[in-house]
TITI-494361 format. One line per 8 residues: their letters; for each residue z, x, y of N, C-alpha, C, CB. Coordinates in Angstrom, 2 decimals. Glycine has a CB too. Example, Ala and Ser with C-alpha at 12.3 -4.5 7.8 and 13.67 -1.06 7.14 Angstrom:
# residues 2
AS = 7.80/13.19/-5.69/7.80/12.30/-4.50/7.80/13.20/-3.30/9.05/11.31/-4.47; 7.08/12.85/-2.25/7.14/13.67/-1.06/7.87/12.90/0.03/5.72/14.08/-0.60
//
This chain:
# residues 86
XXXXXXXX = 120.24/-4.75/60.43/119.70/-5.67/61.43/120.16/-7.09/61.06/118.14/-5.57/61.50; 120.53/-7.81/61.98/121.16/-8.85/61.85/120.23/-9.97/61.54/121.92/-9.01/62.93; 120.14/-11.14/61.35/119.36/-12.42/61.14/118.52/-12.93/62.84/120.70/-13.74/60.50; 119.55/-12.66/63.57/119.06/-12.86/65.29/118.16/-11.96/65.95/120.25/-12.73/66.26; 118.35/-10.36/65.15/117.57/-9.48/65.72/116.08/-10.01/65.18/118.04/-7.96/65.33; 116.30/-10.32/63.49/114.52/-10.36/63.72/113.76/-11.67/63.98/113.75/-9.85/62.37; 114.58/-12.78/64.55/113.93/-13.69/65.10/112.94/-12.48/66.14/115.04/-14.93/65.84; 111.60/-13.91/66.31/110.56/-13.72/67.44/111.46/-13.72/68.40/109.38/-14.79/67.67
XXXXXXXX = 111.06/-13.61/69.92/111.15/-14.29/71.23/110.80/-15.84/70.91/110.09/-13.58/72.36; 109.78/-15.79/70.57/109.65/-17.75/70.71/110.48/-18.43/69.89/108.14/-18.51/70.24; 110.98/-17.70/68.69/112.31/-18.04/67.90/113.55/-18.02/69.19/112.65/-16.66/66.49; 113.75/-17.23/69.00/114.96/-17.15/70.27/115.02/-17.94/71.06/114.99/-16.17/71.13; 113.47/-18.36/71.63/113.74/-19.18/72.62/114.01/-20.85/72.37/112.66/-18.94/73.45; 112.99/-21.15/70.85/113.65/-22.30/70.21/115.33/-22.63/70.17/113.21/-22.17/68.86; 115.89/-21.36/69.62/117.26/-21.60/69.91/118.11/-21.88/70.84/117.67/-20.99/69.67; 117.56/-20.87/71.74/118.58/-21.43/72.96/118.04/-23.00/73.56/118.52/-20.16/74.43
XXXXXXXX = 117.03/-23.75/73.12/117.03/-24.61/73.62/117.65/-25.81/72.61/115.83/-24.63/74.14; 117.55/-25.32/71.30/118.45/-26.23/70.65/119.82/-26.45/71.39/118.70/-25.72/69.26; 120.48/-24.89/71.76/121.98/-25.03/72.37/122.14/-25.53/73.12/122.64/-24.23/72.73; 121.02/-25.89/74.10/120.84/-26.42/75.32/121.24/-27.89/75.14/119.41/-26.20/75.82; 120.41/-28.68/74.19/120.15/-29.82/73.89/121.83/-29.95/73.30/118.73/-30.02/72.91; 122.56/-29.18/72.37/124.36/-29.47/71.82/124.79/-29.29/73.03/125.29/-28.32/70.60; 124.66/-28.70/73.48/125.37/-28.46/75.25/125.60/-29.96/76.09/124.00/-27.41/76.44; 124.46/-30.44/76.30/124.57/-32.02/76.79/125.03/-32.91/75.83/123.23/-32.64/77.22
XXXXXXXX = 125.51/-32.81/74.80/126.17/-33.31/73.91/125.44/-35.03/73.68/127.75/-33.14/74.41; 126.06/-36.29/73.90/125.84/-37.05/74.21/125.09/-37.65/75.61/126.64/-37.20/73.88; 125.11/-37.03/76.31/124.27/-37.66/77.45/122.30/-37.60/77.75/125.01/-36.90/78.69; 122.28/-38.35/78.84/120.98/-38.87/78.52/119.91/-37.96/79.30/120.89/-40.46/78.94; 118.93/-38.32/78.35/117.69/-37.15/78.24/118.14/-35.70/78.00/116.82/-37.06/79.65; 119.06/-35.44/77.17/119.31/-34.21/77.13/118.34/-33.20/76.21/120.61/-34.22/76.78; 117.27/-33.74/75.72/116.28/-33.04/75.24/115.21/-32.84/76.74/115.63/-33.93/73.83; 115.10/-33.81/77.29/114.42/-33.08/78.65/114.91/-32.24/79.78/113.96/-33.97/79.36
XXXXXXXX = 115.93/-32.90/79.89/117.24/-32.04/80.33/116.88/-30.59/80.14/118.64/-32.38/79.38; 116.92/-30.31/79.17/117.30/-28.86/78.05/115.95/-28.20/78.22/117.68/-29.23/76.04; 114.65/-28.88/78.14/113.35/-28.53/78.45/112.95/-27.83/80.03/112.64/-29.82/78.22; 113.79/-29.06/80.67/113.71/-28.67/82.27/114.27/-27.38/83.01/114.38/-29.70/82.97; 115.22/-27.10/82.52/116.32/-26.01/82.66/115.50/-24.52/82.13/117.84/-26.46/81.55; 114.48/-24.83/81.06/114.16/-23.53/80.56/112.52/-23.47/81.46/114.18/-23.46/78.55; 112.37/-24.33/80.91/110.73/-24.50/82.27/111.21/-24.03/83.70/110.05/-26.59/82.67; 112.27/-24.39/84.25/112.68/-23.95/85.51/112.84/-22.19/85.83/114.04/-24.69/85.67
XXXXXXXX = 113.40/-21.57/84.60/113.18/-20.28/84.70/112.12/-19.56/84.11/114.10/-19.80/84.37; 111.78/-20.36/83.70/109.98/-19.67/82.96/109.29/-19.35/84.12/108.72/-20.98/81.97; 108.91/-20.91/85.09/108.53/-20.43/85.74/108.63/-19.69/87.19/108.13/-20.91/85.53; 110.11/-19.38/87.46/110.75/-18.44/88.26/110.09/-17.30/87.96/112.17/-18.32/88.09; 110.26/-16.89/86.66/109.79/-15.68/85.59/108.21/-15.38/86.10/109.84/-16.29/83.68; 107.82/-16.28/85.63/106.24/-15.93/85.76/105.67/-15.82/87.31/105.35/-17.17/84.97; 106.24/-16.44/88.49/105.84/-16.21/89.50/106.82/-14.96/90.15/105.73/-17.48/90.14; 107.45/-14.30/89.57/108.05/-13.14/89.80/107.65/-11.74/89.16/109.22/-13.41/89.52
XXXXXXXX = 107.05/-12.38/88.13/106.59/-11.03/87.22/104.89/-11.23/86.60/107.84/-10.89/85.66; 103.89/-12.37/87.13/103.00/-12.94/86.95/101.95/-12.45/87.43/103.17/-13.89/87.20; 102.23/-11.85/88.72/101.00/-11.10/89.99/100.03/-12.54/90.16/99.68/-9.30/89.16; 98.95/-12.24/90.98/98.40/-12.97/91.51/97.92/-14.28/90.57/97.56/-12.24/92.10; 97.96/-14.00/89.70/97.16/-15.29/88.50/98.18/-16.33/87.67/96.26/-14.36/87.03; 99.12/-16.36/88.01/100.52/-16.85/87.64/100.20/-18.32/87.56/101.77/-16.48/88.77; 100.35/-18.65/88.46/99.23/-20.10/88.44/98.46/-20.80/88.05/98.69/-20.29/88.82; 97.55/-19.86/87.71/96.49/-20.33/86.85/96.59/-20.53/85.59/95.59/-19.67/86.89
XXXXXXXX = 97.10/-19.48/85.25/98.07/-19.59/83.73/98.93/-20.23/83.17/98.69/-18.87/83.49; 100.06/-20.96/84.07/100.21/-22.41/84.29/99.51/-23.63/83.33/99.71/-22.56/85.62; 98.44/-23.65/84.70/97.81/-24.26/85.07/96.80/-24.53/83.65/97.43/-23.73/86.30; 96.19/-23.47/83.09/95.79/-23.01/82.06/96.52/-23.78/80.54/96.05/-21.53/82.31; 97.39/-23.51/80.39/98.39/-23.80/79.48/98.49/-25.71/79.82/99.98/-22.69/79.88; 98.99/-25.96/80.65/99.10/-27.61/81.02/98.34/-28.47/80.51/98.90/-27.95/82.30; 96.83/-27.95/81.19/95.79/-28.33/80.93/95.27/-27.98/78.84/94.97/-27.53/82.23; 95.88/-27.20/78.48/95.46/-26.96/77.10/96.10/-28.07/76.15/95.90/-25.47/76.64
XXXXXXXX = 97.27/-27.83/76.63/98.39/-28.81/76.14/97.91/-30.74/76.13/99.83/-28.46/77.41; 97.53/-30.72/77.26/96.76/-32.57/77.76/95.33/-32.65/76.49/95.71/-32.59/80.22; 94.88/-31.75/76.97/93.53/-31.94/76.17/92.73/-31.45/74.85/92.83/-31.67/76.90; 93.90/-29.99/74.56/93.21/-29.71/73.01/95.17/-29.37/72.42/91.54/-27.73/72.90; 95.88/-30.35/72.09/96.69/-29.99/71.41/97.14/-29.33/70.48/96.85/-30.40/71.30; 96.06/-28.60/69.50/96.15/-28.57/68.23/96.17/-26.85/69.03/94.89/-29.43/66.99; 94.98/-26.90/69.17/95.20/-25.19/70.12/96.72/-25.01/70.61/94.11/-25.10/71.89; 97.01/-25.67/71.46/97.95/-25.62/71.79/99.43/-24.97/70.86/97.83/-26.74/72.18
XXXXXXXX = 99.00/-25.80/69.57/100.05/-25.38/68.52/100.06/-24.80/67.75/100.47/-25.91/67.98; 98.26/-23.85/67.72/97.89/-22.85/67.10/98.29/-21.29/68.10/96.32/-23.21/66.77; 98.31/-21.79/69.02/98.53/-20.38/69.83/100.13/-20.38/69.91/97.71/-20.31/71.56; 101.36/-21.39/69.61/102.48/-20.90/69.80/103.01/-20.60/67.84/103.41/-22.13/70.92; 102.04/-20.99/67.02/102.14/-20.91/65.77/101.90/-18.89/65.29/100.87/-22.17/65.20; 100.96/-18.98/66.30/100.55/-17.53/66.50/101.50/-16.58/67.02/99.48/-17.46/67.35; 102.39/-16.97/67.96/103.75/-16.14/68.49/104.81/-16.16/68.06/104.16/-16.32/69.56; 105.09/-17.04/67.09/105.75/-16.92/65.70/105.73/-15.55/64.95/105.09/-17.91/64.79
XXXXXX = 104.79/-15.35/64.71/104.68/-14.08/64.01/105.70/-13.71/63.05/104.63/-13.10/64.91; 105.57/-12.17/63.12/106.97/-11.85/62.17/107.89/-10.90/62.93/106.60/-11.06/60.61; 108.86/-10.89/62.74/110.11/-10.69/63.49/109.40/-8.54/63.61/112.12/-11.33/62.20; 110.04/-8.55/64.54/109.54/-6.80/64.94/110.22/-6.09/63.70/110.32/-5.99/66.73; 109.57/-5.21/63.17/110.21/-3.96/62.14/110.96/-3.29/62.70/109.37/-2.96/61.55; 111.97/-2.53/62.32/112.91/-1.36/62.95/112.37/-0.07/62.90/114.24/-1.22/62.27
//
């Protein structure tokens, strides 16, 4: 198993947004840029594969993020985890 296989998903997804961010190389806001682009299919994602509560969950998350941050960085600290066993 390779080093990529046992990244998380939320690993993975850190990465591709690093590439995102070398991708725009020099130009501007390319860290939001790079944010926007993956938020844009997240939430394609989630209102395609979300069912009725997609939204809220959102909505949910936004709101966690504004007002209890630390949660916020305990629950993606939590999806970290450890890479899947074979």
């Amino acid at each position: 198993m390779t080093e990529t296989d046992r990244r998380t998903p939320l690993e993975k997804v850190e990465a591709l947004y690093e590439e995102l961010v070398e991708w725009y190389e020099e130009g501007s806001d390319r860290e939001l840029r790079a944010a926007s682009k993956l938020l844009l299919i997240g939430l394609l994602k989630l209102k395609a594969h979300g069912g009725f509560g997609w939204q809220g969950l959102v909505e949910d998350y936004v709101l966690m993020l504004k007002q209890d941050p630390e949660r916020f960085a305990r629950i993606l600290e939590a999806n970290r985890g450890e890479g899947k066993k074979a």
